[in-house]
DOBANU-449008 format. One record per residue: residue in three letters; x, y, z of N, C-alpha, C, O in turn. Coordinates in steps of 0.02 Angstrom, whole numbers, plus 50000, padded with zeros to 5 digits. Atoms other than C-alpha are relative to their C-alpha. Layout:
BEGIN
alaXYZXYZXYZXYZ;...
REM end
This chain:
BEGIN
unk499975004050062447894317659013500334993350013500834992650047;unk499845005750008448024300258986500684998149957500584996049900;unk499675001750062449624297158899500174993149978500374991549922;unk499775007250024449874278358915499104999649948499154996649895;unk500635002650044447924276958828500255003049932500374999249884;unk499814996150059448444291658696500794997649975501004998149917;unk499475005450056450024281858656499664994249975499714992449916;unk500205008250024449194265558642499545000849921499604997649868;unk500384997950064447854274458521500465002349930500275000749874;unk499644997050064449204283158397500514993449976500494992349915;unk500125005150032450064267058382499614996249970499874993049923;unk500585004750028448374257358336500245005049920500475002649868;unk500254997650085448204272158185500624999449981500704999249920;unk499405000050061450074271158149500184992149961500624990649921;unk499895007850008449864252058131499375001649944499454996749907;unk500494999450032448334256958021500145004049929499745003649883;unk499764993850043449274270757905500714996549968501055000149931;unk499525003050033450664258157851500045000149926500525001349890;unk500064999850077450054257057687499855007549961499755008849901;unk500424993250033449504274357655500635006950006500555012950016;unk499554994749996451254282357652500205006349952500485011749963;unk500494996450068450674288757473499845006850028499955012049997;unk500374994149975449964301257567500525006450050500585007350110;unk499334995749973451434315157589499965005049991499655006649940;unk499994993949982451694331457640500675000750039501014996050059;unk499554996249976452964344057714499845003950045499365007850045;unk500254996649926453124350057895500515003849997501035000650006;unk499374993549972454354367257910500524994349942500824990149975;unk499955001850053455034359357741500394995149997500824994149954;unk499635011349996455624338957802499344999949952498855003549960;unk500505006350026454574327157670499774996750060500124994850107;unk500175006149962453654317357762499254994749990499064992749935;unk500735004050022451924306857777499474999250049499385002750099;unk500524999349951450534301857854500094994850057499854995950113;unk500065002849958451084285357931500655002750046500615001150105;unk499584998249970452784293857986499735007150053500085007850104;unk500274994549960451864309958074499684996150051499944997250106;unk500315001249964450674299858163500624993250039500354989950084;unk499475002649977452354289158215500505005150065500715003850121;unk499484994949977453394305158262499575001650071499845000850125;unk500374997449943451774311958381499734994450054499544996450109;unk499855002649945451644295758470500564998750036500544998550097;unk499424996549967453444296958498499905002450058499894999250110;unk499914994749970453314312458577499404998450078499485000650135;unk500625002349948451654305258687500464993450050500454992850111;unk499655006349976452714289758728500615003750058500635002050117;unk499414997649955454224299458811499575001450042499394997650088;unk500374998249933453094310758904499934995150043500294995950092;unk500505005149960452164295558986500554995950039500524994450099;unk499255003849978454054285558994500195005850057500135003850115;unk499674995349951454784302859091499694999850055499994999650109;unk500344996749945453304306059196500224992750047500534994350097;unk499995003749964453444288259273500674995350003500764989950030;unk499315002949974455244284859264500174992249970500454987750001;unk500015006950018455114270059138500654999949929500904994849904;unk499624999450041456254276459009500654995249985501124999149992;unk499525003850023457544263858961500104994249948499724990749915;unk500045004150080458264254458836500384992450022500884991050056;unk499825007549985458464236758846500614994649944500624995849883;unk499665004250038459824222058776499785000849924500105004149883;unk500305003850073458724215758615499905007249957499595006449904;unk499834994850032459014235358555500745000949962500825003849908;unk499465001349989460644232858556500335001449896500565006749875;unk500275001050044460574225358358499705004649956499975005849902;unk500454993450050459334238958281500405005750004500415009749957;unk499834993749983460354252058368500735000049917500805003149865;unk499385001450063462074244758261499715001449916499905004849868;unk500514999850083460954243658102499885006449975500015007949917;unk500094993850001460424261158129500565002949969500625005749915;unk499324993350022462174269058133500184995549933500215000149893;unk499795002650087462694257057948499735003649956499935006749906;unk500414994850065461304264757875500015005950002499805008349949;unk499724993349967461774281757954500615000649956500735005049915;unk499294998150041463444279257884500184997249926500724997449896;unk500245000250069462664272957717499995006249954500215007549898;unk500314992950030461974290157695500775003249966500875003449905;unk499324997150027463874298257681500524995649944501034998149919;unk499715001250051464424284957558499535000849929499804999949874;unk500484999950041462964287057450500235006649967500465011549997;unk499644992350029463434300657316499245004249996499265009249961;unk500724996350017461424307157322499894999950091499684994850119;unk500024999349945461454313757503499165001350041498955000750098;unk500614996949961459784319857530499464993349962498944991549989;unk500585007050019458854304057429500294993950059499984988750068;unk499955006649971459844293057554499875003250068499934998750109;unk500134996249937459444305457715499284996250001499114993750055;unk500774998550002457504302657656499974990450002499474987550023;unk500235007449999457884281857634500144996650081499884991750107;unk499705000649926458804282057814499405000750039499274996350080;unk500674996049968457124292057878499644995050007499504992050059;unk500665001450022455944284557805499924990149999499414986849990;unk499945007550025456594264857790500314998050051500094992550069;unk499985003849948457534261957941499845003950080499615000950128;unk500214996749931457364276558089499354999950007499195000150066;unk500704996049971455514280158084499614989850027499334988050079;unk500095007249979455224258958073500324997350074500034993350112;unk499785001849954456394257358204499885002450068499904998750117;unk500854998649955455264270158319499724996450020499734993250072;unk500735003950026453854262858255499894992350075499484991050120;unk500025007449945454414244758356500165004650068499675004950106;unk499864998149930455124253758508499135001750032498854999550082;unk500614998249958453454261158539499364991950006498954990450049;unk500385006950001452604242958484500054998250087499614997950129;unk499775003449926453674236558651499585002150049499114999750081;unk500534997049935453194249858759499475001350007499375004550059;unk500604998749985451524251158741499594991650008499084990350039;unk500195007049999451264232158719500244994050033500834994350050;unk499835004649952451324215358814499704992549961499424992649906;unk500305007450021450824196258781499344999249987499094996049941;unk500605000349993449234199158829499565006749959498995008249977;unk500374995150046448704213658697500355002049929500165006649893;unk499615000150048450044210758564499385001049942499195006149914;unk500535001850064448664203658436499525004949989499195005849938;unk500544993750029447614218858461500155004449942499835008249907;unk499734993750078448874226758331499784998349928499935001349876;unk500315003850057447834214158212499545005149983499615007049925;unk500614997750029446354224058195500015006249968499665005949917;unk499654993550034446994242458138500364997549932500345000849880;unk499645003350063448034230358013499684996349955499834997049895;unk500575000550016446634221557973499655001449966499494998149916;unk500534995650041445494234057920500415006349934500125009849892;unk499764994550032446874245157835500184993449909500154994849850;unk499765006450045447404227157725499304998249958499294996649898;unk500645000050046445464225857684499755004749935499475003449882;unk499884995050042445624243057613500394999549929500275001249871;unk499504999850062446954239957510499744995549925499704997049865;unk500125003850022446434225957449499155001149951499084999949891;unk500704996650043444514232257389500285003349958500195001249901;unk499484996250050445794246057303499914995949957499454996149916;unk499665003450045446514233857220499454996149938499354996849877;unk500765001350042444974225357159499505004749977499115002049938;unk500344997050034444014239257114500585004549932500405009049894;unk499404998850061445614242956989499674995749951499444998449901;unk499945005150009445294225356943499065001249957499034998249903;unk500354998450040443544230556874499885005449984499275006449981;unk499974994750023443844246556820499995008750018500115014349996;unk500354992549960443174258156947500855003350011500775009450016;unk499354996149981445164264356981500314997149931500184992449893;unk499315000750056446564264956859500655002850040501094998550044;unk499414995949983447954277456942499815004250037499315007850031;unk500124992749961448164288857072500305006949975500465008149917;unk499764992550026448744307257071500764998849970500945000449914;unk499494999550029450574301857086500194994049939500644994449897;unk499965004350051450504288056979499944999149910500174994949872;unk500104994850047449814299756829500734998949936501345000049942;unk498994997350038451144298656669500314996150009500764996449968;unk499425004149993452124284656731499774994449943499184992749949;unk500045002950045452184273056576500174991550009500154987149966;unk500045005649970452504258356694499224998650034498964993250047;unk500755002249958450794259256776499844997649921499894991749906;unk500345004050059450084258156587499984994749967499524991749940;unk499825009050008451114242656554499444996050053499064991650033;unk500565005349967450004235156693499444998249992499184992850004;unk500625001049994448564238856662499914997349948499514992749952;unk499905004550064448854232956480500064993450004499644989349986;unk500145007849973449474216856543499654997550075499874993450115;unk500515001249958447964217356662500314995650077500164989950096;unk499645002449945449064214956822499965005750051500275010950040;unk500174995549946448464224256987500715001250045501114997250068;unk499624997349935449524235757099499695006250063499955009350109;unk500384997049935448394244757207500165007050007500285009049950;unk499564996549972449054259257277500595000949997500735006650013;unk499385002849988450804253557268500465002949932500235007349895;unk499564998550064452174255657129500084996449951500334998349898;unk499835006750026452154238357070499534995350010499314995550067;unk500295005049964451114223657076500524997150030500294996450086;unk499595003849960452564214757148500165002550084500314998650130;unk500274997249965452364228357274499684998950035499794997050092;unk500825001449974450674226657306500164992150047500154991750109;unk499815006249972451164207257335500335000050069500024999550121;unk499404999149947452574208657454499695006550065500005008350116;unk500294995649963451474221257540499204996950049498965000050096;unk500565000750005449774208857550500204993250044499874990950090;unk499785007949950450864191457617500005001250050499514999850084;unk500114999849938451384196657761499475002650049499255000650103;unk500804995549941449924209957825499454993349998499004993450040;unk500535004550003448874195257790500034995450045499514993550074;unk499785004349962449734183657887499825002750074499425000050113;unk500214996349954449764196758017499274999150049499044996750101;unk501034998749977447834200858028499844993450008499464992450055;unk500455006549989447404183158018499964997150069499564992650084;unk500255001949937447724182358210499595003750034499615005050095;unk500554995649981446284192458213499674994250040499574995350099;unk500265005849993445524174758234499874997950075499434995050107;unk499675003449929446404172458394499525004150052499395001050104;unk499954998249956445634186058482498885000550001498485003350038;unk501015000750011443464182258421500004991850044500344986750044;unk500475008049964442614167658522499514995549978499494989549989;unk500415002350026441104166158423500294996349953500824998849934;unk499905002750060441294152258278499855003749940500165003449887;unk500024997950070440344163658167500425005449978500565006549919;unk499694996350011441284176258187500635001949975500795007549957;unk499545003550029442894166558134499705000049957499685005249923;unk500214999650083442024161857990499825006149964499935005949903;unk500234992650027441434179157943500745003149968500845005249912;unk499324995850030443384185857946500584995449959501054998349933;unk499775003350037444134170257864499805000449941500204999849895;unk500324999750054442884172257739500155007849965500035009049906;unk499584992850023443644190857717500484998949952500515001449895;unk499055000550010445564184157694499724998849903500174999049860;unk500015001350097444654180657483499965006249977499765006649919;unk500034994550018444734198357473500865000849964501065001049906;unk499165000250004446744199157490500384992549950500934991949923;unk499525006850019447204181657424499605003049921500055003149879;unk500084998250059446084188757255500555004249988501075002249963;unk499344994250018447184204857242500594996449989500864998549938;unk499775002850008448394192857257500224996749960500824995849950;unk499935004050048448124182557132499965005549929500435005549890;unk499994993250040447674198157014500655002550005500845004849951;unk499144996850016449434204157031500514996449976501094997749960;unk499485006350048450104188956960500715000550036501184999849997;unk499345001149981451614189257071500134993950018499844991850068;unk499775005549989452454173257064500184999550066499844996450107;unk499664998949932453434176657210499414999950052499344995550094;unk500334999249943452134182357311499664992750003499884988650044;unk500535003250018450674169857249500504991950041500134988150072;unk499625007849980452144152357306500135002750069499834999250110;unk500114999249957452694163557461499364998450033499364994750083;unk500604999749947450864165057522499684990150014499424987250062;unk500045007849972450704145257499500284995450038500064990950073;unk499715003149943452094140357572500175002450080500354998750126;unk500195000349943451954149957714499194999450060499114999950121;unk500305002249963450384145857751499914993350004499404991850036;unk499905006949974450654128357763500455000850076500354997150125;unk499524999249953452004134657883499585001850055499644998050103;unk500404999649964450644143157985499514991950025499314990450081;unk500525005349967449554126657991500424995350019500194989650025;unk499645005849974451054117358051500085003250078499895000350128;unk500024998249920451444128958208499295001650040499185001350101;unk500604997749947449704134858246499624994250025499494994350085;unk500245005649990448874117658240500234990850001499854985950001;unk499705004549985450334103958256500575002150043501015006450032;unk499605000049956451164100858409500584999349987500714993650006;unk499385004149994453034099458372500335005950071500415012050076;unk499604996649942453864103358541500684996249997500684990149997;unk499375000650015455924103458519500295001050077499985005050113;unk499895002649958457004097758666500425009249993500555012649944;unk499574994650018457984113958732500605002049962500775006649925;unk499235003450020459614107258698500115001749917500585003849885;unk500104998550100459124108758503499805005949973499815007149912;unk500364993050027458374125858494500565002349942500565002949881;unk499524995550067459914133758426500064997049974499594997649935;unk500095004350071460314120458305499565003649940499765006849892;unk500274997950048458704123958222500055006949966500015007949906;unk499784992550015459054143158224500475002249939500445005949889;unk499495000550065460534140158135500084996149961500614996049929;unk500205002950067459934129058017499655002449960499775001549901;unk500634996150030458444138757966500485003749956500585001749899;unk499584994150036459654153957911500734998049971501095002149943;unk499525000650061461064143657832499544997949956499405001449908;unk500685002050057459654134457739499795006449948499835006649886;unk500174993850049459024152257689500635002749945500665003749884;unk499264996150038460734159357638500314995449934500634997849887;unk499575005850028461294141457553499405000049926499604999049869;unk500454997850061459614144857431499955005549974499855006149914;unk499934991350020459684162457412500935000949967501145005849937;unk499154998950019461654161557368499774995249927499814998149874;unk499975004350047461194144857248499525003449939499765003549882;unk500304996950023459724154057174500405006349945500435006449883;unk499734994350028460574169157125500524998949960500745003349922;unk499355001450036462064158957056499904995849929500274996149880;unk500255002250047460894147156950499855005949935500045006549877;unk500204994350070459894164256877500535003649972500325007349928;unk499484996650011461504171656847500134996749943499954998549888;unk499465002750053462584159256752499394994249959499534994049899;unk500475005350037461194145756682499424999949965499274995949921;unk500744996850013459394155656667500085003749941500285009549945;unk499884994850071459474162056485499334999549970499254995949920;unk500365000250035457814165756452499865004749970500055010349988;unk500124995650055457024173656292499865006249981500005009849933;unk500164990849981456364189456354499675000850057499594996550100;unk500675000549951455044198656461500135000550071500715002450079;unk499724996449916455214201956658500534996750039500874999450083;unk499435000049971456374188856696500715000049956501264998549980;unk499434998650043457564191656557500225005350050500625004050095;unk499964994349960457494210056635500304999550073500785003450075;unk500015003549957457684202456819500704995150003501044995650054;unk499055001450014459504192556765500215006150008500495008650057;unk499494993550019460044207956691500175003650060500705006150079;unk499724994149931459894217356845500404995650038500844998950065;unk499845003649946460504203556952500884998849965501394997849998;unk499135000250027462214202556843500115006449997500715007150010;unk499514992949976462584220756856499935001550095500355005050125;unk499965001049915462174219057059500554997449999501015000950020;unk499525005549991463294206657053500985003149991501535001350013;unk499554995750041464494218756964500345006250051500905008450063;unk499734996649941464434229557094500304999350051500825001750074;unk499515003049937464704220457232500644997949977500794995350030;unk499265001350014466534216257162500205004850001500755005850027;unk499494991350001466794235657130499985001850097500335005850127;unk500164995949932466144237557319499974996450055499784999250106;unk500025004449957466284222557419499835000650062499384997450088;unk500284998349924466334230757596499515005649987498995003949959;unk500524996649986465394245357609499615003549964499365009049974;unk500914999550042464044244357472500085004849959500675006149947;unk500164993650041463464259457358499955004850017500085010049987;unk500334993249981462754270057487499154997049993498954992849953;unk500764999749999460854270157520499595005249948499585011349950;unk500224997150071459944274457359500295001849940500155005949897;unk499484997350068461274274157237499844991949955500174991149904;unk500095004550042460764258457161499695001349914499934998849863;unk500144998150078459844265257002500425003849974500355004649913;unk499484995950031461314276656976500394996449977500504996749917;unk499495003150027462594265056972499904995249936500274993049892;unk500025008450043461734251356882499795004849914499745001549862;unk500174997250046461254265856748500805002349991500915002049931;unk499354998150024463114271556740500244993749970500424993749911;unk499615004950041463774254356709499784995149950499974989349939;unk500455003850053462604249756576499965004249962499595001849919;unk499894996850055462814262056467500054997449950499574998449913;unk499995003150059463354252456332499684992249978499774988049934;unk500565004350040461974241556340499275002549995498825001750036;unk500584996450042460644251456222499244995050058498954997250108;unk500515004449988459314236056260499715002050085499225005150104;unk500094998249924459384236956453499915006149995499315007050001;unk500104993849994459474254456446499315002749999499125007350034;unk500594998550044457824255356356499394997650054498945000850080;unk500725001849986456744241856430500264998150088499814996450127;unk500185004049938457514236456605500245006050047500185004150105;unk499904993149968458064254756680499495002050049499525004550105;unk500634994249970456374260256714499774994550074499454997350119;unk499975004449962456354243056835500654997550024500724992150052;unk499265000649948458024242656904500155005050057500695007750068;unk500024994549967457414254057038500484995350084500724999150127;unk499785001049975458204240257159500214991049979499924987049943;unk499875007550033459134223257142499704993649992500024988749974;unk500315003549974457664213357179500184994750015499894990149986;unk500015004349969458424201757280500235004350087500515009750097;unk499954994949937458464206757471500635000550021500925005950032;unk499224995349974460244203157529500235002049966500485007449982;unk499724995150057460874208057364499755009550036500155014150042;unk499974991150009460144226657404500315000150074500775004150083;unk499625000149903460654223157623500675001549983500915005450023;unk499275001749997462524220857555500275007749951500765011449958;unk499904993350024462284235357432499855006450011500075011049977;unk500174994349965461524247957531500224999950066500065004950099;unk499765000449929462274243557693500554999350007500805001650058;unk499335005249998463944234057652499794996750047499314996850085;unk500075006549985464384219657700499854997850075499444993350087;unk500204998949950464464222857889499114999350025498814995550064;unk500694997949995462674229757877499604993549983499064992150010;unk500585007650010461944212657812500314997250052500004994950100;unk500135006349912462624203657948499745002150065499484998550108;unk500464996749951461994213958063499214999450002498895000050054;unk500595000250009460274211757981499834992449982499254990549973;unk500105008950005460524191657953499985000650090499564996750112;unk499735003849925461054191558158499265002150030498964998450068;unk500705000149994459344200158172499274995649989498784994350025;unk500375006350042458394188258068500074993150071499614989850094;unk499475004549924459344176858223499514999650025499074995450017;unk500224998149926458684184058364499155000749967498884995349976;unk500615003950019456844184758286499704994449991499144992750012;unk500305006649988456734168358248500054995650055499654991350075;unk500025003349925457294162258399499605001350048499384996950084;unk500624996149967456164172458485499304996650002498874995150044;unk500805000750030454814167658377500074989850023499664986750057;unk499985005850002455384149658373499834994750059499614989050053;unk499905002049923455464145858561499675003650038499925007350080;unk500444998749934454064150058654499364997049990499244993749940;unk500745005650007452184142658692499595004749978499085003450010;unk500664995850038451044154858609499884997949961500344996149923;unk500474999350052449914152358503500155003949939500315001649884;unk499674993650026450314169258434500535000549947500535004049897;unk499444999550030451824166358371500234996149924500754995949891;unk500055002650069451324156958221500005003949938500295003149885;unk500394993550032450564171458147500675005649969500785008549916;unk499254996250030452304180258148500544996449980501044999349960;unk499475004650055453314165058074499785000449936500175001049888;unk500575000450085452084164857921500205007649985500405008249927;unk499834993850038452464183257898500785001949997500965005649951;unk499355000450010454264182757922500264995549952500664997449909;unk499855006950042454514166757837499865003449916500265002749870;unk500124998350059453424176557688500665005949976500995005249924;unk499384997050006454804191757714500514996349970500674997649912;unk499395004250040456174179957671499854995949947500334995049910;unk500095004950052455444168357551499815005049930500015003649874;unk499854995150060454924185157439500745002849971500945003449913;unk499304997150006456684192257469500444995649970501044996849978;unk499575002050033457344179457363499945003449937500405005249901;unk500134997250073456464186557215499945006249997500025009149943;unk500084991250003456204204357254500225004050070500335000850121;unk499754995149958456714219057365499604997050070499675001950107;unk500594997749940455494215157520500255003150067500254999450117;unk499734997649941456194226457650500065009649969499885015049994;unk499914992050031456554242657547499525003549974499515004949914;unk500484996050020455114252157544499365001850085499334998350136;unk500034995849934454084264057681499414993150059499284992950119;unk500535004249970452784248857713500144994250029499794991250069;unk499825007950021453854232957689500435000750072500464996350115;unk499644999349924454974240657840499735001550049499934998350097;unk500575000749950453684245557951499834992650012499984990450067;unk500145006649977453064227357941500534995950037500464993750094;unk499335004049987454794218657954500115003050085500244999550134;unk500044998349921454784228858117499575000150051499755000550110;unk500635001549958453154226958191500064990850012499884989050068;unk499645005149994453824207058161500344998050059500294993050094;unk499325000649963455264210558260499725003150059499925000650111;unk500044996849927454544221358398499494992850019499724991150074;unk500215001849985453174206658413500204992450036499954989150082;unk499665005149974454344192758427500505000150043500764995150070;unk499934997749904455144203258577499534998150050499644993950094;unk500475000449948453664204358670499884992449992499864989850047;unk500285007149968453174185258642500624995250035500584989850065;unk499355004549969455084180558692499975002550083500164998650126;unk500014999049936454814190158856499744996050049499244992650034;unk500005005049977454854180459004499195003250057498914999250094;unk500424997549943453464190959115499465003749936499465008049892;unk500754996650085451654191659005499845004250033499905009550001;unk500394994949968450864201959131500585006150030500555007050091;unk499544993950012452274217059121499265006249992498755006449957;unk500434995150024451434232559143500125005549954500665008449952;unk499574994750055451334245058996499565004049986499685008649947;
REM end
């Protein structure tokens, strides 16, 4: 048996099964799913193949994920819901954090972009979903049945696909899109470019059908960001790299801090999702003072924010059933991780962009535009906390390893 081919293959479908985590079942009675099983059994294909030829090791740029790991490890024991934060640990940062290890080892410079086409075709999927919602042929799936939030959508005629949320759906459609689009990179023919560009109106509709603000300004401004690295030369003297590094991410932090301080104390509007959307963001806010260092615990956010709202009837009523997380991203990093744990996952953010930032590929456009979309949603919503949004964020991160590596032709 082949095991470096039969790894390379169960990554392709676990890069293909990202979105389809919907699809769950129980093995000897763990929860689990479909894209985490077909994760776990290349695993298990990956060691073999690592043991038999003596390749097993773990390198520096692990280093980072490994720290991250144990926060959210030691999330779980402050969290007062032990087995919902065992299943967010699982499922949100160990099986993602797999997920890239096996990206590495099975991949190189020279076959990175093949992880486009499994992503690709699974993002086309979704996206038809989404549009055949969009004229009627779907309404709800099995688990979706009864939830009185799906009916709000469909009432105010706003697509979520598969997903829980259109905002969901969104934050799920920027980056894979970004992704797949270096499908581009790896066709020769012109028409054949045109054929799969002429696809991407599949996803940018769904898109627009989900009415997510957030997403709909993310997906513009990072693709301007894409047509600045893929098709304008700016080459930066070495001497300056880090500079920009650490400008990029105070820049981020210095809007994301100002943001959150404007909607807080100044944003008083009349009603409706972002009335709802304050509210949560001033009892976040609430928390972090009760909890400054080490957070809530992983998955205790709708508990708390339902304990200390009690005596507001209104919220209770209409913004509960959507206060499933603080929708802003470091807001939930600082509350599900403490404070430690976000810097650990800002110093990450680091070492990705630098990665991504500083090297001559081509390639590497493709994963600024989807990172860039990661952070530019995560001002307005969760984008990291959920089984798809972390899979991506890590397929990101394992890709802007492999394009920082200094040897393309590494064998794997």
């Amino acid at each position: 048996m082949d095991f470096k081919k039969v790894s390379r293959v169960l990554v392709y479908i676990s890069v293909f099964l990202i979105p389809f985590y919907f699809f769950r079942f129980s093995v000897f009675g763990i929860k689990t799913n479909a894209f985490e099983a077909s994760v776990l059994i290349s695993l298990i294909v990956t060691l073999l193949e690592n043991i038999k030829n003596k390749r097993l090791e773990i390198k520096k740029e692990w280093i980072l994920p490994s720290i991250l790991l144990l926060f959210a490890l030691i999330s779980v024991f402050v969290s007062g819901d032990k087995e919902k934060a065992l299943g967010i640990f699982k499922g949100w940062f160990l099986i993602p954090i797999i997920f890239a290890w096996l990206i590495t080892k099975n991949f190189n410079k020279k076959n990175i972009l093949n992880l486009a086409i499994p992503l690709y075709v699974s993002l086309m999927f979704i996206s038809l979903w989404a549009i055949l919602q969009k004229i009627g042929f779907f309404s709800t799936l099995f688990y979706q049945v009864g939830d009185a939030s799906f009916n709000q959508y469909i009432q105010d005629d706003r697509l979520f696909g598969p997903f829980e949320s259109p905002n969901f759906l969104a934050m799920y459609l920027v980056p894979a899109s970004f992704l797949s689009l270096s499908l581009i990179e790896l066709l020769k023919k012109k028409q054949s470019k045109f054929l799969i560009l002429l696809s991407f109106l599949l996803p940018m509709a769904a898109l627009h059908f989900s009415v997510s603000r957030a997403g709909i300004i993310s997906f513009a401004l990072c693709f301007l960001i894409l047509m600045n690295y893929r098709f304008v030369n700016l080459q930066k003297s070495k001497s300056r790299r880090p500079f920009f590094t650490f400008a990029f991410i105070s820049f981020f932090l210095i809007i994301n801090a100002g943001y959150l301080f404007f909607a807080e104390n100044y944003y008083k509007p009349s009603g409706g999702g972002d009335k709802i959307r304050i509210e949560i963001y001033k009892y976040s806010t609430e928390l972090l003072k009760n909890h400054p260092i080490g957070g809530i615990g992983l998955g205790g956010f709708h508990d708390s924010i339902d304990l200390i709202s009690k005596n507001n009837e209104s919220f209770q009523v209409w913004a509960m059933p959507y206060a499933l997380h603080p929708h802003n991203l470091l807001l939930a990093l600082w509350l599900n991780l403490g404070i430690l744990g976000l810097a650990v996952f800002i110093w990450i953010l680091v070492q990705t962009l630098k990665e991504l930032f500083f090297n001559d590929s081509n390639s590497k456009a493709y994963f600024i535009a989807a990172i860039f979309a990661i952070m530019i949603q995560g001002l307005f919503d969760t984008s990291y906390f959920k089984n798809d949004l972390s899979a991506i964020f890590w397929l990101i991160w394992a890709g802007a390893v492999i394009l920082g590596q200094k040897n393309e032709n590494r064998e794997v």
